[in-house]
C-alpha positions as CSV (number, residue, x, y, z in Angstrom):
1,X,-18.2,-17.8,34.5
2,X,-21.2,-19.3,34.8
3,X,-21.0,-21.6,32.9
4,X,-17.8,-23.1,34.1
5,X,-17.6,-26.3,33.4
6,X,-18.7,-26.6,30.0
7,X,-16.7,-23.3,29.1
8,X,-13.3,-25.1,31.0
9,X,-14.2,-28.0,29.0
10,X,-14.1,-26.0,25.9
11,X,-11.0,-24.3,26.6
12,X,-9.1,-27.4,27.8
13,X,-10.3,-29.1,24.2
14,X,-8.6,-25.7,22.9
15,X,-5.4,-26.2,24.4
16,X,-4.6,-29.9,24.1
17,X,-5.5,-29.3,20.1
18,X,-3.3,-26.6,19.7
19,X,-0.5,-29.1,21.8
20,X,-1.2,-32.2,20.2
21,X,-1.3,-30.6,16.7
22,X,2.0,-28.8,17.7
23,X,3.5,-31.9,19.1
24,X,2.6,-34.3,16.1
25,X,3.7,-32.1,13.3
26,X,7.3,-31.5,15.5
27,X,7.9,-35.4,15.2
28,X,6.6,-36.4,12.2
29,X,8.5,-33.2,10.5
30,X,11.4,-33.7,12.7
31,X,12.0,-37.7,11.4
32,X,11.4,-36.4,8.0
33,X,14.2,-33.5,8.0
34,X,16.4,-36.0,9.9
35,X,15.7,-38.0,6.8
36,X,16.7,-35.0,4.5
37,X,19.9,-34.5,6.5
38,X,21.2,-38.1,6.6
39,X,20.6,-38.5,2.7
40,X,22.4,-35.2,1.6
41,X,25.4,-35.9,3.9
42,X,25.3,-39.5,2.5
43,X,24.6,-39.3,-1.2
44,X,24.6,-35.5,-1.9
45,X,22.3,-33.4,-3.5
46,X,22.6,-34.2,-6.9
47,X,24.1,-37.2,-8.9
48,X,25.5,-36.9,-12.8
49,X,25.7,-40.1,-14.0
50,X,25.5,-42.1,-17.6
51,X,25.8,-39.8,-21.0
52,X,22.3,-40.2,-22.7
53,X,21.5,-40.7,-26.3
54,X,18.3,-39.5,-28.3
55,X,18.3,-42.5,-30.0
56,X,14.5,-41.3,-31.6
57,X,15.9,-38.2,-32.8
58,X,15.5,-34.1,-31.9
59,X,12.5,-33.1,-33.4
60,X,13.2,-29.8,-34.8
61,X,10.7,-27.0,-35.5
62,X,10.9,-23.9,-37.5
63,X,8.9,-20.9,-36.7
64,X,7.2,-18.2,-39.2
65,X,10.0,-16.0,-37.9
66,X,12.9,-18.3,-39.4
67,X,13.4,-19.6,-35.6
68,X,14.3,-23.0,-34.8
69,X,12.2,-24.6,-31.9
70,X,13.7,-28.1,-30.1
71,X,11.1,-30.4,-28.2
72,X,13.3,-32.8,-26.1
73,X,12.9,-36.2,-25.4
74,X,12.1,-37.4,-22.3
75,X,14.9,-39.4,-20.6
76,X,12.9,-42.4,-20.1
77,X,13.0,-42.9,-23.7
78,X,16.6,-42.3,-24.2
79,X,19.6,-44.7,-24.2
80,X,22.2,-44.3,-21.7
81,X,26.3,-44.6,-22.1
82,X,27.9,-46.1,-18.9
83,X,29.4,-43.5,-16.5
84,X,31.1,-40.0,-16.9
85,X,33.2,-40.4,-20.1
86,X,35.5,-37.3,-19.7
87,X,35.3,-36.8,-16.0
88,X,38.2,-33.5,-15.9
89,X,36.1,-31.4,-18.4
90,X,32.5,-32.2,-16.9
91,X,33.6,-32.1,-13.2
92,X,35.0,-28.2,-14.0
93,X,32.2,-27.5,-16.2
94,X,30.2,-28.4,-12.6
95,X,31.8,-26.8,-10.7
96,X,31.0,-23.4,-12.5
97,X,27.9,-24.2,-12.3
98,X,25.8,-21.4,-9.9
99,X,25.1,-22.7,-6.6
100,X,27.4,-25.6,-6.7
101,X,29.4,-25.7,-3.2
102,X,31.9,-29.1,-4.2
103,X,31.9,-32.2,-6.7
104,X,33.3,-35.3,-5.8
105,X,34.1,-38.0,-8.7
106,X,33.0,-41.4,-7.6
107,X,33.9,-45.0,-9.1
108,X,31.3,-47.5,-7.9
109,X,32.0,-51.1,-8.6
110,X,31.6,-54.3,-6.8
111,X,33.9,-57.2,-5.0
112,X,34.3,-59.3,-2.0
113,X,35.8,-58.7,1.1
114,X,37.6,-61.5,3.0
115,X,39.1,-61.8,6.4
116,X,40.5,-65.4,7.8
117,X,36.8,-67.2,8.5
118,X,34.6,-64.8,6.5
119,X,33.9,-62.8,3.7
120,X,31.2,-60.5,2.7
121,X,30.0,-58.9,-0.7
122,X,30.9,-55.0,-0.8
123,X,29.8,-52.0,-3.1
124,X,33.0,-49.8,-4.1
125,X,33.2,-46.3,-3.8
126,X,36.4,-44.8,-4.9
127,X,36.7,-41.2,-4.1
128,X,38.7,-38.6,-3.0
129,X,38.5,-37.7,0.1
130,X,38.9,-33.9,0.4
131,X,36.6,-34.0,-3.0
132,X,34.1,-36.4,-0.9
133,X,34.3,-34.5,2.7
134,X,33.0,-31.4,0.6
135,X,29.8,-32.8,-0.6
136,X,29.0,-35.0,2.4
137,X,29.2,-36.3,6.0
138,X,31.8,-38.7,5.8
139,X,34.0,-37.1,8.5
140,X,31.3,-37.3,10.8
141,X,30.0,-40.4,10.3
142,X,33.5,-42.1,11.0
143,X,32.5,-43.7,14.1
144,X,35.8,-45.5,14.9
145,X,39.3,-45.2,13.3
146,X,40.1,-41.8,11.6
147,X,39.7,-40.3,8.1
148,X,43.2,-39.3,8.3
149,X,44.4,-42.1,7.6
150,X,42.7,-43.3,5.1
151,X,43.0,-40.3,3.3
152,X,47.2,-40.3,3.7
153,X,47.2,-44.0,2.9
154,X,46.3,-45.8,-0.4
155,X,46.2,-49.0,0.6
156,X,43.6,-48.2,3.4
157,X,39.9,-48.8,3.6
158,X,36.6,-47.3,5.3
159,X,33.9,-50.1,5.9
160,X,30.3,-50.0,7.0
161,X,29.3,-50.7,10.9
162,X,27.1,-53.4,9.4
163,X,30.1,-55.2,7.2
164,X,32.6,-54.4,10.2
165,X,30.0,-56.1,12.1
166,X,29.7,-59.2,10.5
167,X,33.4,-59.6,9.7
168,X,34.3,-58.8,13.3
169,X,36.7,-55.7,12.1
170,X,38.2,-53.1,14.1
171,X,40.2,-50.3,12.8
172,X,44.2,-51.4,12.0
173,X,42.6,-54.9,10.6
174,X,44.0,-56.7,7.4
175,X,41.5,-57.6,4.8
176,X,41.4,-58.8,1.4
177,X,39.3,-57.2,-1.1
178,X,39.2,-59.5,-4.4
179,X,37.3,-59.0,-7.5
180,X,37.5,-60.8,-11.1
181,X,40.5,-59.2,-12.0
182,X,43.0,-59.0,-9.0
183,X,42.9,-59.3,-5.1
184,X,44.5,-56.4,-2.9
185,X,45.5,-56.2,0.5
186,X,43.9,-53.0,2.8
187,X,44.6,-52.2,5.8
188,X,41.0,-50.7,7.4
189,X,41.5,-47.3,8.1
190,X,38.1,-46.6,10.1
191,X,34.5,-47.8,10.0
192,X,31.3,-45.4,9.1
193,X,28.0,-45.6,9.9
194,X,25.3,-43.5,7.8
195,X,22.4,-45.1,9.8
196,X,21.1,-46.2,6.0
197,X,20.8,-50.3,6.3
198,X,21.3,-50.4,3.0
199,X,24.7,-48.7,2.7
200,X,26.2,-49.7,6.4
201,X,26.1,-53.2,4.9
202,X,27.0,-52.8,1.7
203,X,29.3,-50.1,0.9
204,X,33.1,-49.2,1.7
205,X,35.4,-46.4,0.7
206,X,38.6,-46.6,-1.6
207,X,41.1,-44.1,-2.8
208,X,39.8,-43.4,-6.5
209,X,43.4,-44.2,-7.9
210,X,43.4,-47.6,-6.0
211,X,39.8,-48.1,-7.0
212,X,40.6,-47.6,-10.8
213,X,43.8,-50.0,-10.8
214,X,41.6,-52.8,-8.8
215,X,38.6,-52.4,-11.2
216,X,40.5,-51.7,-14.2
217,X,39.0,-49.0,-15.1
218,X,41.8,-46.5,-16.0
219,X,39.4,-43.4,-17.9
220,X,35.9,-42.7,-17.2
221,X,33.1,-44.6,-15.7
222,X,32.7,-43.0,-12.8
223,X,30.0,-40.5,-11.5
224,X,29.6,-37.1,-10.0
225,X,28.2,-36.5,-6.5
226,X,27.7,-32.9,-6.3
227,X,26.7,-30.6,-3.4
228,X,24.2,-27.5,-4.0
229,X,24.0,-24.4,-1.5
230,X,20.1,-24.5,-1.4
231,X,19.2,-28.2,-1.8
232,X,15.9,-27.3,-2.2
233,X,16.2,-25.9,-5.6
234,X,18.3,-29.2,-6.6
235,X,15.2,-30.3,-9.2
236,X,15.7,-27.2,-10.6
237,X,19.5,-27.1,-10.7
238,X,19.5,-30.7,-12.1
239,X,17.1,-30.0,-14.8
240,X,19.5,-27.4,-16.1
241,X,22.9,-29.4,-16.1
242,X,20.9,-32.4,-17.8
243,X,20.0,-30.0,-21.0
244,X,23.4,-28.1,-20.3
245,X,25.8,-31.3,-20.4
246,X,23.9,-34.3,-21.7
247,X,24.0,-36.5,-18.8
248,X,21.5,-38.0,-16.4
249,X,21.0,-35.6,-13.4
250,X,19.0,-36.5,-10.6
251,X,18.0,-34.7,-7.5
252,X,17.8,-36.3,-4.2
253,X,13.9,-35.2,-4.4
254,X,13.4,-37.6,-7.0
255,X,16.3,-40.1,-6.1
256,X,14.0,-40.6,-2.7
257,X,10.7,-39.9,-3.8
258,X,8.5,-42.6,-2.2
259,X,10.2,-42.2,1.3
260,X,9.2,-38.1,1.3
261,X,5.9,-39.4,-0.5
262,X,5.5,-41.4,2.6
263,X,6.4,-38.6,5.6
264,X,4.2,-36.3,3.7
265,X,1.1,-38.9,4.2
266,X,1.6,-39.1,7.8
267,X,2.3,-35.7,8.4
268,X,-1.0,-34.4,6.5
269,X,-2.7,-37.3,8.4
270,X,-1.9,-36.7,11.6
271,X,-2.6,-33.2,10.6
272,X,-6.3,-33.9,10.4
273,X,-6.8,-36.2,13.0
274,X,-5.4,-33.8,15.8
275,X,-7.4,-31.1,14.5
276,X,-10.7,-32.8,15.2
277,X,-9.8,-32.3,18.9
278,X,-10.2,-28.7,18.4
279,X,-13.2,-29.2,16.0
280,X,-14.8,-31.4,18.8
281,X,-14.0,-28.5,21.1
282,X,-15.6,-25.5,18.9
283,X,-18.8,-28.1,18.4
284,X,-18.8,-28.0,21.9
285,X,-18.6,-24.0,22.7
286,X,-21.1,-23.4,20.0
287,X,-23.5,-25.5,22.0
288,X,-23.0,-23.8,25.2
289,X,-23.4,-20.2,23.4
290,X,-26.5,-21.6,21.2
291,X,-27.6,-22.3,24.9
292,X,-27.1,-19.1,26.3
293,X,-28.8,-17.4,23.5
294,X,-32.1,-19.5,24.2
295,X,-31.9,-18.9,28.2
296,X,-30.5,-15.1,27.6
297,X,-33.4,-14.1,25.3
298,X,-35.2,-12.0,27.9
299,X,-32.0,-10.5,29.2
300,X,-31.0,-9.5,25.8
301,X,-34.4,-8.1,24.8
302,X,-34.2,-5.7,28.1
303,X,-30.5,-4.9,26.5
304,X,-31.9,-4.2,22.9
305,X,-34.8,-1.7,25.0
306,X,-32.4,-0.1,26.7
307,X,-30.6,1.2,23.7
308,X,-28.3,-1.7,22.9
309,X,-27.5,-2.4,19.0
310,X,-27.5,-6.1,17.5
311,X,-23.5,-5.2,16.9
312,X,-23.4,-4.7,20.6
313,X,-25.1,-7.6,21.6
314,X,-23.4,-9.6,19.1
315,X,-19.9,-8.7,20.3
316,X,-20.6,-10.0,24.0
317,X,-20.6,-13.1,22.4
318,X,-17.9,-12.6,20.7
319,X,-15.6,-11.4,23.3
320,X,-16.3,-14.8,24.9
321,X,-15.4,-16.7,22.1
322,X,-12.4,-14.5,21.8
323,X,-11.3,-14.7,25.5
324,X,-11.7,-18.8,25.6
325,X,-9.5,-18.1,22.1
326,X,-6.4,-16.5,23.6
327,X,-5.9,-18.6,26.3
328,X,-6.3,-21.5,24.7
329,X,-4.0,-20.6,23.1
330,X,-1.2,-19.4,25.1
331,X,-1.8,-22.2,27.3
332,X,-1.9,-24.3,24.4
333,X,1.6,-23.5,22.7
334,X,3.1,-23.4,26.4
335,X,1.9,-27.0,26.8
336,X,3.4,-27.6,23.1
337,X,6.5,-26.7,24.1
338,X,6.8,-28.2,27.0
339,X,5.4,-31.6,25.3
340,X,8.2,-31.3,22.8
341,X,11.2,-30.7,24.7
342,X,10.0,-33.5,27.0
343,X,9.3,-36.2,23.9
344,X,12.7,-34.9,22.3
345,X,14.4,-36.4,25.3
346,X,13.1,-39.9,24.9
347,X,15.2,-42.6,24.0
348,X,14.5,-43.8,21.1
349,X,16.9,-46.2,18.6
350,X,16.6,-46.6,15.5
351,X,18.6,-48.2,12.2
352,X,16.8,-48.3,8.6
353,X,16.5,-45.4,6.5
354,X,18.4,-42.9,9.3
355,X,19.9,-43.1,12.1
356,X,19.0,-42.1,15.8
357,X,18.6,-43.0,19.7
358,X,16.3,-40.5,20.6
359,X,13.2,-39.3,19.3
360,X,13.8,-36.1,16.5
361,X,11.6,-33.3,16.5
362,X,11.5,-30.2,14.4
363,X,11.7,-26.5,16.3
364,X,9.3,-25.0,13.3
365,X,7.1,-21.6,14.3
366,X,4.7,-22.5,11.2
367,X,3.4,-24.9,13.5
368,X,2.2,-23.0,15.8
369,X,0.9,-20.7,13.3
370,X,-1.2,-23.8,11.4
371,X,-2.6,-24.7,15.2
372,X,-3.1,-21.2,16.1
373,X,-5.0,-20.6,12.6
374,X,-7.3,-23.7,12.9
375,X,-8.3,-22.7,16.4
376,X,-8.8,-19.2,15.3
377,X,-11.6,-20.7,12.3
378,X,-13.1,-22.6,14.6
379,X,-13.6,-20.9,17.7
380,X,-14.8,-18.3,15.2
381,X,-17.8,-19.8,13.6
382,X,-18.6,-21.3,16.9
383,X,-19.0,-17.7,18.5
384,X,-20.3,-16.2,15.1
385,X,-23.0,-17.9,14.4
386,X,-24.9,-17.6,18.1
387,X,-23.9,-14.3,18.2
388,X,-25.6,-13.3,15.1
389,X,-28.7,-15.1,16.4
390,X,-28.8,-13.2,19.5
391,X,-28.5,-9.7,17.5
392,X,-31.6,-10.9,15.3
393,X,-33.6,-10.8,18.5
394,X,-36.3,-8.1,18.8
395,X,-37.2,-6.8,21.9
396,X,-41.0,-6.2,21.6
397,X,-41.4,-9.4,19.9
398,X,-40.1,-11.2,23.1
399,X,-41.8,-8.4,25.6
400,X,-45.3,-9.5,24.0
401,X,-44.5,-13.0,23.7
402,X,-44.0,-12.9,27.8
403,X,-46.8,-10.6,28.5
């Protein structure tokens, strides 16, 4: 206590590190799972796509034992077949599969859709939409109109925000879809935003049948969406199917691999930069013990003479350290959450990669404990190392000395 102001200083640093470390990781983690979530209800887990060939060749080794060994190719240096080619016998071989929770077949192919003064260039997606509903968001993303009816009616449509924007549509509009082949008539039965640019102005929804006779495609060609119970394993899970059924399997962790890339960088950066606020703080306790020590060195040889050991002496300074510790930080996580409600509750829109018109942060308790660790290293070595100093001292050394 005497020492207040440098030692309030120090404890402040403590608990605005311990916030701002908090705070940072809840929005940067937060965006990123937001991410996650938009992707798997948008494109599923796991995509089975084109058969593969091993146009090199298996290599085939025998062992001593009489064993035959396989090395696989890798499947950048294999030759793909176009799209699912018996769709019935993979899609229940899938869904056997452990851990699958749906599959929804998928024909994707391309056309143009025209009202009376415009028309726009669309990605198809035939699907069936109990199949589809299972393995994503689409329900939910239906922001006007209703799924209902497109799924009791054919000859009905889902279109992106971003098309339905453009084209000036509004659910129970006529459009014309046309493509090389034939033109058809659709009524649009809702419109969808993912909050993916990409897909809100590109992509609309068919009933697979429809989607089949328009790109006449009767068999095969399409592709499998599937949905996992533990998306997390899906690199995993999609390494098996590809050796089990000789397809191309991806897993949304690779499918989106730069975009995680990227929200790992700034959540490791930030990361480091916020903890220099507690670094900055420890630097600045250990000089205010280191201090102490100097001025105390009298008082602590009187302790030593008295019958104090170094381990006693040792501890006083670390009961400071420890006390300037704890309430930074329960002060400091109080202040965190606080912070984090509050910033949750800022508007905030955004359209690109997700959707959202507030800022998303991530309730997580392992950040806490990552703040709560760092300050417990610091704060450590910045009480340990004066402390140890000040047990080294020898009493009659100092009595002599001011004699």
């Amino acid at each position: 206590m005497a020492r207040k102001r440098a030692m309030g200083m120090s404890l402040l640093g403590i608990i605005f590190g311990v916030a701002f470390f908090v705070v940072t990781q809840a929005q940067t983690s937060g965006f990123e799972t937001f991410f996650i979530r938009t992707i798997l209800g948008t494109n599923g887990a796991i995509r089975i796509s084109d058969r593969f060939q091993d146009v090199d060749g298996t290599v085939t080794k025998v062992s001593d034992d009489g064993q035959a060994r396989f090395v696989f190719h890798s499947r950048e240096g294999a030759r793909y077949v176009e799209g699912i080619e018996y769709p019935k016998e993979l899609r229940k071989a899938t869904a056997d599969f452990p851990g699958v929770t749906g599959v929804s077949e998928i024909l994707q192919g391309a056309g143009v859709l025209n009202t009376v003064s415009r028309s726009h260039s669309v990605r198809i997606h035939g699907i069936r939409t109990r199949e589809h509903i299972a393995v994503s968001d689409l329900e939910e993303q239906v922001i006007r109109g209703s799924i209902k009816n497109f799924r009791d009616d054919r000859q009905a449509i889902l279109v992106g925000n971003r098309i339905a924007e453009r084209l000036r549509l509004e659910p129970g509009d006529r459009v014309i879809l046309a493509g090389s082949h034939e033109s058809l008539h659709l009524r649009v039965a809702g419109i969808f935003e993912t909050g993916v640019s990409q897909i809100d102005k590109s992509r609309i929804y068919l009933d697979l049948s429809t989607a089949r006779s328009f790109l006449r495609k009767p068999h095969g060609g399409s592709i499998f969406q599937v949905g996992i119970r533990h998306p997390e394993d899906a690199p995993a899970v999609a390494a098996q199917m590809q050796e089990t059924f000789a397809h191309r399997v991806v897993s949304w962790q690779e499918r989106e691999k730069v975009w995680l890339d990227v929200f790992k960088a700034l959540r490791v950066s930030s990361a480091i930069t916020v903890s220099t606020i507690i670094l900055l703080s420890g630097l600045g306790m250990f000089n205010v013990f280191a201090i102490m020590v100097i001025e105390k060195t009298r008082d602590v040889a009187i302790l030593r003479s008295m019958g104090f050991s170094p381990g006693d002496i040792s501890r006083i300074f670390l009961w400071q350290g420890a006390l300037v510790l704890v309430l930074g930080i329960v002060f400091g996580c109080l202040l965190a959450a606080i912070a984090t409600y509050g910033i949750s509750r800022i508007p905030l829109r955004i359209r690109g990669i997700f959707s959202t018109d507030n800022f998303v942060v991530n309730w997580d308790f392992s950040h806490y404990l990552w703040a709560i660790s760092i300050a417990i290293v610091v704060v450590a070595v910045a009480s340990w190392i004066p402390a140890r100093r000040a047990a080294r001292i020898e009493p009659a050394k100092i009595i002599r000395e001011t004699l």
